[in-house]
C-alpha positions as CSV (number, residue, x, y, z in Angstrom):
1,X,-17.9,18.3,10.7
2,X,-15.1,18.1,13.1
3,X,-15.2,14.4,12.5
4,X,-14.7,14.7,8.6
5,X,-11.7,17.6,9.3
6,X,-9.6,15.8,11.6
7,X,-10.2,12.5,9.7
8,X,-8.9,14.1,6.3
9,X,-6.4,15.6,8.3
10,X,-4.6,12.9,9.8
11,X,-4.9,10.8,6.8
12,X,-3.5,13.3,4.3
13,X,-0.6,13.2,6.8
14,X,-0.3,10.1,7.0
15,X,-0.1,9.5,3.1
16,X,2.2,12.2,2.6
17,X,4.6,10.7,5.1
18,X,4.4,7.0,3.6
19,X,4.4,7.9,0.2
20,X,8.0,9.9,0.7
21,X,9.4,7.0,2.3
22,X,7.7,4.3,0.1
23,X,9.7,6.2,-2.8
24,X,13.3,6.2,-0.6
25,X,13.1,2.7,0.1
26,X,11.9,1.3,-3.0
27,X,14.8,3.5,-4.8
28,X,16.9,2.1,-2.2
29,X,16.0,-1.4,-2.6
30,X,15.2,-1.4,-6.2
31,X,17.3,1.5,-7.9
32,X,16.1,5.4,-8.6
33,X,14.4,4.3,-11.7
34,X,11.9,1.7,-9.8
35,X,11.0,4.3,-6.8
36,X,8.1,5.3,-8.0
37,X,6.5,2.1,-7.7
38,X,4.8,2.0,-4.3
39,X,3.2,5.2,-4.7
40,X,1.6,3.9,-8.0
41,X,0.2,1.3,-5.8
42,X,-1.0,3.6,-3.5
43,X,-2.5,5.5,-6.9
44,X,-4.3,2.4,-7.6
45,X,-5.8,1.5,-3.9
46,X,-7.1,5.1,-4.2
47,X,-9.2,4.5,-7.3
48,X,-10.3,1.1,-5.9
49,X,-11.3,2.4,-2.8
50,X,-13.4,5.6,-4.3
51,X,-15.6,2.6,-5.6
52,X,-16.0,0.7,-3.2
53,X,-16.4,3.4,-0.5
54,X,-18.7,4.9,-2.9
55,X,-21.0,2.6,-2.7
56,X,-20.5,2.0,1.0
57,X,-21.3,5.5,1.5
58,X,-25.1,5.4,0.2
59,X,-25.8,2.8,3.4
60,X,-23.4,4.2,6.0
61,X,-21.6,7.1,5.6
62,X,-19.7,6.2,9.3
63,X,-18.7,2.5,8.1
64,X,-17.3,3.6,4.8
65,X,-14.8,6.0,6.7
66,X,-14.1,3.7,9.3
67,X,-13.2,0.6,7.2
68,X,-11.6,2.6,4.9
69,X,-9.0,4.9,7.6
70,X,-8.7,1.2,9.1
71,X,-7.6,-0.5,6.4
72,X,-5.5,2.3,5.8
73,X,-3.8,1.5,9.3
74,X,-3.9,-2.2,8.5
75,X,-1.5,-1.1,5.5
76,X,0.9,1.0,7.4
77,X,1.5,-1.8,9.8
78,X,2.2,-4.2,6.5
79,X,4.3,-1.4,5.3
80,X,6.2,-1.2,8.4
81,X,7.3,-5.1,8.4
82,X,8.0,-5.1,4.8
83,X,10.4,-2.3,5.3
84,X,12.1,-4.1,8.1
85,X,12.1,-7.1,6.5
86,X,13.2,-5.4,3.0
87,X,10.2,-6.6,1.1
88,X,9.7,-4.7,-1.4
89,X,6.5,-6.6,-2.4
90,X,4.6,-6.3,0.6
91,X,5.9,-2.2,1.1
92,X,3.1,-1.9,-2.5
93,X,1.1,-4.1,-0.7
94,X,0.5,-2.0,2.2
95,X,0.4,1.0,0.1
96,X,-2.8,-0.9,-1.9
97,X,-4.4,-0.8,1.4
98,X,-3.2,3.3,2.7
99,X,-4.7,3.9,-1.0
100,X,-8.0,3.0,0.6
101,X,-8.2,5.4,3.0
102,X,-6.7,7.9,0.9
103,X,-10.0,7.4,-0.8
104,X,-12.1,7.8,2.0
105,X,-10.0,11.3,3.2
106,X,-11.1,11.8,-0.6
107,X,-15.0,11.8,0.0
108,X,-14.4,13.9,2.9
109,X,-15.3,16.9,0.7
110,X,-18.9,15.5,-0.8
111,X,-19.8,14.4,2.7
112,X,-19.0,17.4,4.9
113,X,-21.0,19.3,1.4
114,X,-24.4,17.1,1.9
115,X,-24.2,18.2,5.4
116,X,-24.9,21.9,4.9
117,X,-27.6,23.7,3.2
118,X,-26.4,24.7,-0.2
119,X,-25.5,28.8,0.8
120,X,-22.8,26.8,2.9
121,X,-21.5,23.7,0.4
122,X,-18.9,26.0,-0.7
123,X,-17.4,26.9,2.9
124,X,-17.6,23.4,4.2
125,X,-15.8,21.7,1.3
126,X,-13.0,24.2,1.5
127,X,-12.7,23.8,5.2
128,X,-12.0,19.9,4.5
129,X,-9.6,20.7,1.2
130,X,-7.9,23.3,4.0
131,X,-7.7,20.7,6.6
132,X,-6.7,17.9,3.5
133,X,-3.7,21.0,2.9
134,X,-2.3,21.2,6.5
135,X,-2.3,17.6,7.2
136,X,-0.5,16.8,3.6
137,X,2.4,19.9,4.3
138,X,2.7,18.5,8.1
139,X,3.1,15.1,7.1
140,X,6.5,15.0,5.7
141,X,8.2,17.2,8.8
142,X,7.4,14.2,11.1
143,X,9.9,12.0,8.4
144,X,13.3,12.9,10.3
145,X,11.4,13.4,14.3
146,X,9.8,9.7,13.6
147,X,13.1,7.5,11.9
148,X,15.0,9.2,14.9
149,X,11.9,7.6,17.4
150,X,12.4,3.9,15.4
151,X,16.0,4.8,15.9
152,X,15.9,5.0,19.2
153,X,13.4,2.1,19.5
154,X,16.1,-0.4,17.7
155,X,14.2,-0.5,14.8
156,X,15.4,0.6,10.9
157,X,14.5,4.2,10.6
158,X,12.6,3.9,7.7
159,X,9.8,2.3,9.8
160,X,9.7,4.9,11.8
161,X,6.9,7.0,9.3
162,X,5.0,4.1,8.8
163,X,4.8,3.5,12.5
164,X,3.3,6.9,12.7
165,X,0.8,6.5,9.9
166,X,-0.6,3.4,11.8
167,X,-1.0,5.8,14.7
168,X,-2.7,8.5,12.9
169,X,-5.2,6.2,10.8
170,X,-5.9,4.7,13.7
171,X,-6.8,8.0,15.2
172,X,-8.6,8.9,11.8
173,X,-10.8,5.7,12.2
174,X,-11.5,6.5,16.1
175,X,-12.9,10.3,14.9
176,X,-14.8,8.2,12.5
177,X,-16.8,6.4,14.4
178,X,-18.1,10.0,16.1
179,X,-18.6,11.7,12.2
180,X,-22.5,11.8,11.2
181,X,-24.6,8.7,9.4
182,X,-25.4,8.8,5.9
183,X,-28.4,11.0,5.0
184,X,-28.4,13.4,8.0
185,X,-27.9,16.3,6.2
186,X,-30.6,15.3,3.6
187,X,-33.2,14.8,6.6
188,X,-32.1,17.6,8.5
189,X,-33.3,19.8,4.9
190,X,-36.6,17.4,4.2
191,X,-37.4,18.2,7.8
192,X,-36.7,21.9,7.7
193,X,-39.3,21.9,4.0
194,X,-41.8,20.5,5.5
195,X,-41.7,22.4,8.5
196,X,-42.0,25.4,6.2
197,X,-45.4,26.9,5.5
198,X,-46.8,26.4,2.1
199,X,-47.2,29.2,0.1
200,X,-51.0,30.3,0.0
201,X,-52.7,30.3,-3.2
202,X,-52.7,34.0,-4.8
203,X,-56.7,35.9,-3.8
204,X,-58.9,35.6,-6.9
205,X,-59.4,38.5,-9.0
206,X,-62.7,40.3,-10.2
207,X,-63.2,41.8,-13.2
C-alpha cells in the first residue's frame, strides 16, 4: 500500500508540474491560443495508457506500474530536450509518454481497492485519491525552486520542471518495483474462505 501511495504521489506531482509548464512554453512558442496543446497530448497518452496498462494489470500488476511511471520518466527527459531545443513537437511528444503514467497513478485507486477486504475498499481508495491530491497541489510549488536549479545549472529554466518530473517518475517506478503482484489481495481472501469453517447443516427436526 505504501508502494501504490507514494507512486500516485510522485506522479500526480510530476504531471501537475509538466503540464503548467507544457502550457507556458507551448503559449510561448506557439501563441496563447495553441497552449493548450501539450496537455491535450498528455490527455490522450492518459486514455491510451488506461488500456494498455489495463490489460497489463491482469498478468502483473508490478510491470504495468513500472513500465508505465518509466515511460513516464522516458517522456520528461524528451520533454526536457524539446524545451531546450524549442521543439514544440517533441514537448507533445513527451507528454504522449507522462500521459502513460498518468494512467498508471490512475489505477492506483482499483489496485490498492482489490487489496483489502471489502469493509476497507472505501478507506484505501481514498488514501490513494488523498495521496493523488497532495502530490497534484505540491507539484506546481516546485515550478519557480526547480527553473531557478536549471538556472543555476546553465540550462533554460523551463527545463528545470521537467528535470524534476524525470526524477520523481523515476522514483515512482523504483517504489514500483516494491508494490504487491497482481492477485494478492484476491488470494489473500480465497485463502482466508477456505480457511473458514463451513457452516454445519441445521439438526433435523421431529415431528
Amino acid at each position: 500500500m505504501a508502494a501504490l501511495c507514494s507512486g500516485v504521489a510522485l506522479m500526480n506531482a510530476s504531471m501537475a508540474v509538466a503540464s503548467a509548464t507544457a502550457t507556458l512554453v507551448a503559449a510561448d512558442r506557439l501563441g496563447a491560443g495553441w497552449g493548450g496543446v501539450p496537455n491535450t497530448a498528455g490527455i490522450v497518452g492518459t486514455g491510451a495508457g488506461a488500456l494498455a496498462l489495463t490489460r497489463l494489470v491482469r498478468t502483473s500488476r508490478r510491470r504495468a506500474f513500472v513500465l508505465g511511471y518509466a515511460a513516464a520518466a522516458a517522456g520528461a527527459c524528451l520533454a526536457a530536450l524539446a524545451v531546450a531545443n524549442g521543439d514544440v513537437i517533441g514537448l507533445c511528444l513527451g507528454m504522449l509518454l507522462l500521459g502513460l503514467g498518468n494512467a498508471g497513478a490512475q489505477l492506483s485507486r482499483y489496485a490498492a481497492a482489490d487489496l483489502h477486504p471489502a469493509g476497507r475498499r472505501g478507506l484505501a481508495i481514498g488514501l490513494v485519491v488523498w495521496c493523488a491530491a497532495a502530490g497534484a497541489v505540491g507539484g506546481p510549488l516546485l515550478l519557480d525552486p526547480s527553473g531557478a536549479a536549471a538556472t543555476g545549472a546553465g540550462l533554460p529554466a523551463f527545463t528545470g520542471p521537467f528535470l524534476l518530473a524525470v526524477l520523481t517518475c523515476a522514483v515512482a517506478a523504483g517504489t514500483a518495483t516494491g508494490g504487491p503482484p497482481a492477485g494478492r489481495g484476491r488470494r489473500a481472501r480465497r485463502r482466508r474462505c477456505a480457511a473458514w469453517p463451513a457452516p454445519r447443516p441445521p439438526a433435523p427436526r421431529w415431528r
